[in-house]
C-alpha positions in Angstrom: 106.0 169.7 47.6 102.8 170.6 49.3 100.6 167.8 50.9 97.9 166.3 49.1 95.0 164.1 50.9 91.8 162.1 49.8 88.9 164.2 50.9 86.1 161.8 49.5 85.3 158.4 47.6 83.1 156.1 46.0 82.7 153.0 44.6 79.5 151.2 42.2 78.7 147.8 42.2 81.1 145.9 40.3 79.5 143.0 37.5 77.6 142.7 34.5 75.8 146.4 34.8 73.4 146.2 32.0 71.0 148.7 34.5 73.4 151.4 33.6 74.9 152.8 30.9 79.1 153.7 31.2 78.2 157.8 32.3 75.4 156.1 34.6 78.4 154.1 36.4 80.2 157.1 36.7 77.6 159.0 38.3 77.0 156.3 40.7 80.3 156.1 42.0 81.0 160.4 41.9 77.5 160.8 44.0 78.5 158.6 46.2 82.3 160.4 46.8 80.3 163.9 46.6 78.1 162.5 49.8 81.6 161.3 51.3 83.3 164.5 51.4 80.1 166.8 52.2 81.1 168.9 49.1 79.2 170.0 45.9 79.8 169.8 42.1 80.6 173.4 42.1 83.5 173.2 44.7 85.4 170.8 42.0 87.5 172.9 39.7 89.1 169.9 37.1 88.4 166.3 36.4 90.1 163.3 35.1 87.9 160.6 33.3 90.3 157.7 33.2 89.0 154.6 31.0 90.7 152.3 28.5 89.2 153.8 25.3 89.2 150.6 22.9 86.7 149.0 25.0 84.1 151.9 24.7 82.2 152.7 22.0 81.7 156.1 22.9 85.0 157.5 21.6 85.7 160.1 24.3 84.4 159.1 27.6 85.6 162.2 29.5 83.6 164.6 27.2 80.4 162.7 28.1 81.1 161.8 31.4 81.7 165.3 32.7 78.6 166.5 30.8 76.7 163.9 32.3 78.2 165.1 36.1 77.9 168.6 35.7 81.2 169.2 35.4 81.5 171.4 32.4 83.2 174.4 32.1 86.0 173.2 34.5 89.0 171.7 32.1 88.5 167.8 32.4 91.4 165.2 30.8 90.8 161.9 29.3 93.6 159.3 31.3 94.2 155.9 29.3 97.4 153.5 31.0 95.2 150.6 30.7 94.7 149.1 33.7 96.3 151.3 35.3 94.7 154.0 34.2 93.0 155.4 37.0 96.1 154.7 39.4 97.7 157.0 36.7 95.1 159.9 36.7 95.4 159.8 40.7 98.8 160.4 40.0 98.1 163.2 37.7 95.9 164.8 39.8 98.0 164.6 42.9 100.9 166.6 40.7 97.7 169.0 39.3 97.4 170.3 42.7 100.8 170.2 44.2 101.7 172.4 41.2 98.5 175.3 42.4 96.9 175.1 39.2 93.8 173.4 41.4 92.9 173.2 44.4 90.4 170.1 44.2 90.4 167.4 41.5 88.1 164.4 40.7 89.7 160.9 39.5 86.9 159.1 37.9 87.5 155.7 36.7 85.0 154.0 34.5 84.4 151.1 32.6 81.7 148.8 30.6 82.9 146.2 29.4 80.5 143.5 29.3 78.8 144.7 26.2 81.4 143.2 24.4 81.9 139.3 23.8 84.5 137.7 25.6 86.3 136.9 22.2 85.9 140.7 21.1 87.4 141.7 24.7 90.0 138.8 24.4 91.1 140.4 21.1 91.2 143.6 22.4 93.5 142.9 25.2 95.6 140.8 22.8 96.7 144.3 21.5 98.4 145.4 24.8 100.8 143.4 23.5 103.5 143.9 20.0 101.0 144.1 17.9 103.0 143.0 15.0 105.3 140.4 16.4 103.4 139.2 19.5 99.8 139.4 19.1 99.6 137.9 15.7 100.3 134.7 17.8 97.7 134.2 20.1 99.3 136.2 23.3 95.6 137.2 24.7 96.5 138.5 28.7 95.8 134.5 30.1 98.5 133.8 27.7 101.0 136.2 28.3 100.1 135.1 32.4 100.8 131.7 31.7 103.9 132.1 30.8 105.2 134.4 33.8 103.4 131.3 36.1 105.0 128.1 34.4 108.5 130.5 34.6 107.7 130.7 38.3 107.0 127.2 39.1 109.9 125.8 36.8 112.5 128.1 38.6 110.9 128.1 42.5 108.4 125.0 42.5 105.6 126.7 42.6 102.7 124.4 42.7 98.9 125.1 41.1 97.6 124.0 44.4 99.6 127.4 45.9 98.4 129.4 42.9 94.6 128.1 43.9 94.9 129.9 47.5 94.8 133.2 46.2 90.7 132.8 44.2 90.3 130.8 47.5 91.4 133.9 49.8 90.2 136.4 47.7 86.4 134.8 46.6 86.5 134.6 50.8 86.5 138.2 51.2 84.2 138.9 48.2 81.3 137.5 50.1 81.8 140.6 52.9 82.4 142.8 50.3 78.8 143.9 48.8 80.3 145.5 45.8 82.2 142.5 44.7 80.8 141.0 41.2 81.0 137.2 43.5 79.9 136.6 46.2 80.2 132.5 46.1 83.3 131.3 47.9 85.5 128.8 46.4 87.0 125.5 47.8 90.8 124.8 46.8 89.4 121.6 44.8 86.7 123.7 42.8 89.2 126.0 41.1 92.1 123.4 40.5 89.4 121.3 38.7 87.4 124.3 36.6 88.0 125.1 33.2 91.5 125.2 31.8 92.4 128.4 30.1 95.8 129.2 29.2 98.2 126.1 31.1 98.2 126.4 34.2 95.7 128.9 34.7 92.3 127.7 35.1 89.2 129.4 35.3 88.9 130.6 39.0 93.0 131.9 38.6 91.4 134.3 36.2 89.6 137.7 37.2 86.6 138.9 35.2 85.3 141.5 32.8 83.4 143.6 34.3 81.3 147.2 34.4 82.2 149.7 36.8 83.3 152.7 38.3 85.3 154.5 41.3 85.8 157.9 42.5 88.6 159.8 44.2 88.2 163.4 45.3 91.7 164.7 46.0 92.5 168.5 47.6 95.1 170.5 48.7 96.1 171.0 51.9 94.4 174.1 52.8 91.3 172.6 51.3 91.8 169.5 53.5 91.9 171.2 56.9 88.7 173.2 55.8 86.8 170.5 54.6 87.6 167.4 56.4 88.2 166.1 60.3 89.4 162.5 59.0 91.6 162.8 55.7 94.0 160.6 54.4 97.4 161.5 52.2 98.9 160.2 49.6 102.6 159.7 51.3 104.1 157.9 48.6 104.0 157.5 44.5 105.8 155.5 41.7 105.1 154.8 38.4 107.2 153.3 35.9 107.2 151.7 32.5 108.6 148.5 30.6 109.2 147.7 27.2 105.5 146.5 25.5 106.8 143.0 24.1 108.4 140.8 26.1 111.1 140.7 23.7 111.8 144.1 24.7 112.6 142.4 28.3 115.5 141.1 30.2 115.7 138.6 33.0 113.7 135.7 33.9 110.0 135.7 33.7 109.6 135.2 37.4 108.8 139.0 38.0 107.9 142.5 37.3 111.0 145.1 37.2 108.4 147.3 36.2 106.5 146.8 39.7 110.3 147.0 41.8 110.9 150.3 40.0 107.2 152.0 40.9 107.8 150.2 44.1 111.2 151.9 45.2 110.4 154.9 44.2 107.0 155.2 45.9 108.9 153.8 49.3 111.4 156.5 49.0 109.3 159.3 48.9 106.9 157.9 51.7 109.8 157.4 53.9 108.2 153.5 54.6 109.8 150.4 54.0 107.6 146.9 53.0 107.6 146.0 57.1 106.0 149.6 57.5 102.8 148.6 55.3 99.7 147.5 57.1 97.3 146.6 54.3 98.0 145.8 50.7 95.8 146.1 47.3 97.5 144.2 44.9 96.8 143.5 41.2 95.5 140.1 40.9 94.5 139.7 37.4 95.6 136.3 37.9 96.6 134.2 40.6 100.1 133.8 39.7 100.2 137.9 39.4 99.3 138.6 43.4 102.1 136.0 44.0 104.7 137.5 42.3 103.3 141.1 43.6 103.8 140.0 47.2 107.9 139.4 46.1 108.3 142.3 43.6 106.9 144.2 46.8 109.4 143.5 49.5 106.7 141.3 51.3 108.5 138.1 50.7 111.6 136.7 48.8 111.8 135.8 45.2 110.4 132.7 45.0 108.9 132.4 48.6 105.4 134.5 47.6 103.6 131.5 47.8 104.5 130.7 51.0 103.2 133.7 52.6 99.0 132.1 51.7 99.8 129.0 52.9 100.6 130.7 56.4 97.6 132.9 55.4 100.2 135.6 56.7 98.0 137.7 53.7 94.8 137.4 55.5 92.7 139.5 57.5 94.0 139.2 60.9 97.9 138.6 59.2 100.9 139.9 58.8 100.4 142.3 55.8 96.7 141.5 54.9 96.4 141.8 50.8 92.9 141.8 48.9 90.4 141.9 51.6 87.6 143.5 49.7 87.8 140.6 47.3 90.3 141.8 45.0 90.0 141.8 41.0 89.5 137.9 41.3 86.6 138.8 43.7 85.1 142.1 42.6 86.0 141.8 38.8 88.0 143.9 36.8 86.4 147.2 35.0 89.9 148.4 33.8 89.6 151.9 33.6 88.1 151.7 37.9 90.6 149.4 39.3 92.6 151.7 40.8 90.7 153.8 41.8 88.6 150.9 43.4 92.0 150.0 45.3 92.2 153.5 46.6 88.8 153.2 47.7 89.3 150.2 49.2 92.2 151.8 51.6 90.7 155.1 52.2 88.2 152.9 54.0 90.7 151.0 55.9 92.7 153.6 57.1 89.4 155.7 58.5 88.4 152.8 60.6 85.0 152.3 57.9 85.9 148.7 56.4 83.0 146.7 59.2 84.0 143.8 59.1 86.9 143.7 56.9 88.7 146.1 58.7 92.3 145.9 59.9 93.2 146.5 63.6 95.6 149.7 63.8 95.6 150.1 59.9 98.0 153.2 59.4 99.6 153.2 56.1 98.1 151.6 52.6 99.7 150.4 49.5 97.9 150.4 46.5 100.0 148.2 43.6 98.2 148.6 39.8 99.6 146.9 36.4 98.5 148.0 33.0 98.6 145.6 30.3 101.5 142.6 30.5 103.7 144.4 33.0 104.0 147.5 30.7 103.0 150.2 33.3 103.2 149.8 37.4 101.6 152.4 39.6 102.2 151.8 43.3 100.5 154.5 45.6 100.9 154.9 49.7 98.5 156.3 52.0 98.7 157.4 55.0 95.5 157.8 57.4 
């Protein structure tokens, strides 16, 4: 397999976007990775829109989108996992040009969501469940969290007060992070005392809807050592699948199999091992979720995740510093650009770029993305 590095990203402004329309987003986050890698439209020769369709009303985004960027003739794909659907198309397009058909792809991710109500978006994300023997019954996403964090704390004593350090942490780094839809920390007693949602998860253990979008420009290695002097490569991918109902599952709910899987498999092929990693992105829908990511990771024991915040061993300045640009919790949560946000996120890191969120020495990246309740796990490393 050839080598495949990240020539050029960009990120929008995460929040409520209602300046821009979901092609708008798009073209604010693919100028800005254009700019980055000192290339044109014309040098691109395939694209991958990846955006949870049920959210949009438009009913092919990657049609629009690519019109809207000047992408057209070159073939473009539509990339749906959820919300890890742009981890997903990075994957895609890291096998698109490892297998010659191109030489330089785009991964767009994209979302607007915030033109829907939060009980349309709460039913729509209710169906990333069984839709005939689990949804029927209330199992929105806080729901189906719930259950994984009272399963935590009932077999590891894991205590809300732990589960509070991760908004606390994450809403901390928001505030540096200019993209980030907050930018108000949070004190440990604000988010144990906001709004209960789904027992125990309360309102500041829960990430937001957002709008959004992120771009990855990706090229082969030929491409690479013509067109850049500070690339970083993808070293490492997994992706793996679980049943969609829980059901369908085995074991306690204290953990993702789905994330181990991705995990192992992306460790393999980078040749790395958890100790090796200098910076995590994690998928923090919910507090309890970047917990049990730090243990389905290798970063700490099963049962021991929490452990690791209140030694704030996952802060800047840590031992394996996880969600410094705010996270989901932080910058919100436009499904079909998380990933590709993450990506973003490291790219920086690992080129010395992050200002004042930057890691000392940071030479390898993980990049951890869940779609739906645990039903896809993408889990990317980088190398700078």
């Amino acid at each position: 397999m050839g080598r495949v590095g990240i020539i050029g990203v960009g990120h929008s402004r995460f929040g409520k976007r209602s300046d821009a329309s979901l092609r708008e987003l798009a073209f604010e986050a693919y100028r800005e990775a254009l700019d980055d890698a000192e290339i044109d439209t014309s040098d691109i020769d395939a694209s991958l829109v990846c955006s949870a369709t049920h959210y949009d009303k438009q009913r092919s985004p990657a049609g629009v989108v690519a019109e809207y960027l000047g992408l057209n003739p070159a073939p473009t794909f539509n990339v749906e996992a959820a919300c890890a659907s742009s981890a997903v198309g990075l994957r895609t397009a890291w096998a698109l040009v490892n297998s010659r058909l191109h030489d330089i792809v785009a991964i767009v991710g994209v979302q607007k969501m915030t033109e829907l109500s939060s009980d349309e978006i709460q039913e729509l994300m209710g169906r990333a469940g069984d839709v005939m023997w689990e949804s029927p019954f209330g199992t929105t996403m806080p729901a189906y969290y719930a259950m994984y964090a009272n399963a935590h704390m009932a077999r590891y004593g894991t205590t809300q007060e732990q589960m509070a350090l991760v908004p606390v942490k994450n809403r901390k780094y928001g505030t540096k992070n200019p993209k980030a839809m907050f930018q108000k920390p949070v004190e440990i007693e604000e988010v144990l005392k906001s709004r209960m949602v789904s027992y125990p998860l309360k309102l500041y253990d829960c990430c937001a809807n957002a709008d959004g979008a992120a771009c990855i420009l990706v090229a082969s290695r030929n491409k690479v050592q013509k067109l850049s002097d500070r690339p970083v490569w993808i070293a490492g991918l997994g992706l793996a699948s679980s049943p969609m109902s829980l059901a369908g599952r085995t074991g306690p709910m204290t953990s993702f199999q789905v994330t181990k899987n991705a995990a192992k498999e992306a460790y393999k092929m980078a040749r790395v091992l958890p100790k090796d990693v200098d910076i995590a992105e994690v998928h923090d829908s919910f507090s309890i979720t970047e917990i049990l990511n730090y243990e389905d990771l290798g970063f700490a024991r099963p049962g021991t995740g929490a452990k690791l915040l209140e030694r704030e061993e996952t802060d800047l300045g840590g031992r394996i510093p996880v969600n410094i640009d705010g996270g989901l919790i932080a910058k919100g949560h436009p499904v079909g650009a998380t990933g590709a946000g993450q990506i973003t996120a490291l790219v920086k890191q690992l080129r010395g770029e992050a200002g004042d969120l930057q890691v000392d020495n940071a030479k390898v990246g993980l990049a951890q993305n869940i779609g739906g309740i645990g039903m896809y796990a993408a889990v990317t490393i980088l190398r700078g």
